[in-house]
C-alpha distance (Angstrom), angle and dihedral (degrees) to the residues before:
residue distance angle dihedral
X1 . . .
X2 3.74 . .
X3 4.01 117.4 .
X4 3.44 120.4 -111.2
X5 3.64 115.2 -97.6
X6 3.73 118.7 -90.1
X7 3.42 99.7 -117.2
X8 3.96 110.2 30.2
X9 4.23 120.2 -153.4
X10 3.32 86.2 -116.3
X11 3.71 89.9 62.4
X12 3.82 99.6 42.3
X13 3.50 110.9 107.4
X14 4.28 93.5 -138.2
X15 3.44 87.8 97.6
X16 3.58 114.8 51.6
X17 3.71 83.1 38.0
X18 3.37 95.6 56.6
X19 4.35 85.5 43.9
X20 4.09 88.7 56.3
X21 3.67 91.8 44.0
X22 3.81 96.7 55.8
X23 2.99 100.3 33.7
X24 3.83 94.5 58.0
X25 4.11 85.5 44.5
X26 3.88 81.5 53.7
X27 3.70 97.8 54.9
X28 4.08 94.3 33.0
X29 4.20 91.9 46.4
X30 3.93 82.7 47.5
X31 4.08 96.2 51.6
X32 3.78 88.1 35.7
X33 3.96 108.6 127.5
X34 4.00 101.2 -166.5
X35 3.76 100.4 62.3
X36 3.93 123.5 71.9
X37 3.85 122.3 -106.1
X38 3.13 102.3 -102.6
X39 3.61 97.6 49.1
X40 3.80 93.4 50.7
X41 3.92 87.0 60.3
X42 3.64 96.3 53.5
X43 3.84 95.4 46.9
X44 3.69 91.4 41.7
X45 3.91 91.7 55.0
X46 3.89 93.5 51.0
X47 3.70 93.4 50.1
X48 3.74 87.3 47.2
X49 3.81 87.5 45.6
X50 3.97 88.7 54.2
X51 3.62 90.1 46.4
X52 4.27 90.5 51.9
X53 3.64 92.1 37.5
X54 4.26 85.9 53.0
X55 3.72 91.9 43.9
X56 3.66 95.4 55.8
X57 3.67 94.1 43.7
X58 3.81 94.3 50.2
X59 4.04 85.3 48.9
X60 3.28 87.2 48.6
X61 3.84 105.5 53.0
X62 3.66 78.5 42.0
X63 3.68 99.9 66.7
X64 3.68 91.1 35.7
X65 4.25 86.5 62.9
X66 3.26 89.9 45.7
X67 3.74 100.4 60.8
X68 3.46 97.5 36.2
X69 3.91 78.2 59.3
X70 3.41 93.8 44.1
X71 3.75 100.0 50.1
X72 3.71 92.0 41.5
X73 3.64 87.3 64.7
X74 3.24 93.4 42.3
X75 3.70 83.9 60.4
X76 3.33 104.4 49.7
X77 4.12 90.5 49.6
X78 3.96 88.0 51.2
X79 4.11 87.9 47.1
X80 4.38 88.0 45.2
X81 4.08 92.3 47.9
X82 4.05 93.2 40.5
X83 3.95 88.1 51.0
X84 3.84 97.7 42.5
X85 3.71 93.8 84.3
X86 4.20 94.5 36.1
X87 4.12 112.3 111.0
X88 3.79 109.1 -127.8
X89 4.20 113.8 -127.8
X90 4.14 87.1 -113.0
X91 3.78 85.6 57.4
X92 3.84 92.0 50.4
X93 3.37 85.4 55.5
């Protein structure tokens, strides 16, 4: 079986960058004096969106690393408990 990659999604840092960045935009496009009401709401929802739309994807990729993990352990126990009881070829002699 293949390693993992070295550097996992779920350990870039795109995505929580991208979750700081709009969220921030969020809040600031929100407070923002200059632009009318209505167009604060509407930009304030997308960069909430993005921010939603990077937290599920980060929580995502997260749980996806964590089975592979998971499993591949799970493997590797199943592969140590299968071979406990096998006879080597020096022991067959």
């Amino acid at each position: 079986m293949p390693e993992l990659p070295r550097l996992h999604p779920a350990s870039r840092a795109v995505l929580p960058v991208l979750m700081v960045v709009a969220f921030v935009a969020g809040v600031i496009t929100l407070n923002a004096d200059g632009i009318d009401h209505d167009n604060r709401r509407v930009w304030g929802l997308f960069w909430f969106g993005w921010f939603l739309a990077a937290f599920m994807l980060q929580g995502a990729a997260w749980l996806m690393r964590e089975h592979e993990l998971w499993r591949r352990e799970l493997r590797e126990r199943s592969d140590a408990s299968r071979c406990e009881n096998c006879v080597s070829p020096e022991e067959n002699g």
